[in-house]
C-alpha positions as CSV (number, residue, x, y, z in Angstrom):
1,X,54.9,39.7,-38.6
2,X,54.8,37.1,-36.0
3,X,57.5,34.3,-35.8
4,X,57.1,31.1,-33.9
5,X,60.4,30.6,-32.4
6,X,63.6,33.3,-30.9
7,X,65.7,31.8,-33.5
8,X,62.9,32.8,-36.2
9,X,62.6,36.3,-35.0
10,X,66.5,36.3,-35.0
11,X,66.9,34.9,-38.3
12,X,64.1,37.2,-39.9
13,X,63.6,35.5,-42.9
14,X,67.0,35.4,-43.8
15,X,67.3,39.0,-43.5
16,X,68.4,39.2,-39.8
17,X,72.1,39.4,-40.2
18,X,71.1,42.8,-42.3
19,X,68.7,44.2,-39.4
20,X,70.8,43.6,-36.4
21,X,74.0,44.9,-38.3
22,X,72.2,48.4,-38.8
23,X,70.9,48.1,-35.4
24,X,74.4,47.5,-33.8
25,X,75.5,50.6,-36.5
26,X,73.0,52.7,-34.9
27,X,73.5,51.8,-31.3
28,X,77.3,52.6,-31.8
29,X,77.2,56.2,-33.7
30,X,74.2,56.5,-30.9
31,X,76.9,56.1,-28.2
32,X,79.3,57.8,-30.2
33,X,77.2,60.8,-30.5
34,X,76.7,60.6,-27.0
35,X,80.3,60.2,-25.6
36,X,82.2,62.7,-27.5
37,X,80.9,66.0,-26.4
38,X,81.2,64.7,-22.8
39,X,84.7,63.8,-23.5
40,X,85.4,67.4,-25.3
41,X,84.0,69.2,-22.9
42,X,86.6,67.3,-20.4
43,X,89.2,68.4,-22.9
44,X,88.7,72.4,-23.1
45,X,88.1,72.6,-19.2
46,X,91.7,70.9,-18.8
47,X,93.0,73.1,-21.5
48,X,91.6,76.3,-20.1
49,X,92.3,75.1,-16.7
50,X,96.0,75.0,-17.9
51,X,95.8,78.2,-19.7
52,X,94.7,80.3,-16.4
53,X,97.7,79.1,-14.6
54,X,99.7,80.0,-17.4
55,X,98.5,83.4,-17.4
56,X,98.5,83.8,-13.7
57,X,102.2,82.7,-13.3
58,X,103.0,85.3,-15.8
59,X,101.1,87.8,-14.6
């Protein structure tokens, strides 16, 4: 498929607004998928970071 102008290949035959919407969709669960475990693993290190001074002061 060849298009002769960028606002062709945008449009897509009418059938860009379809293509770049699942491509946005799949960019953003791609980041998502990407980000979360980084920022859960930030999460439990705090948490057990708090949890061993707990136990020390106790102990």
């Amino acid at each position: 498929m060849s298009f002769d102008s960028f606002s062709e290949f945008l449009a897509m035959d009418g059938h860009g607004q379809y293509v770049w919407l699942s491509y946005a969709i799949a960019l953003v669960l791609f980041v998502v998928n990407l980000v979360s475990p980084l920022l859960r693993k930030k999460q439990l290190i705090a948490e057990l970071k708090r949890r061993l001074r707990r136990e020390k002061s106790t102990s």
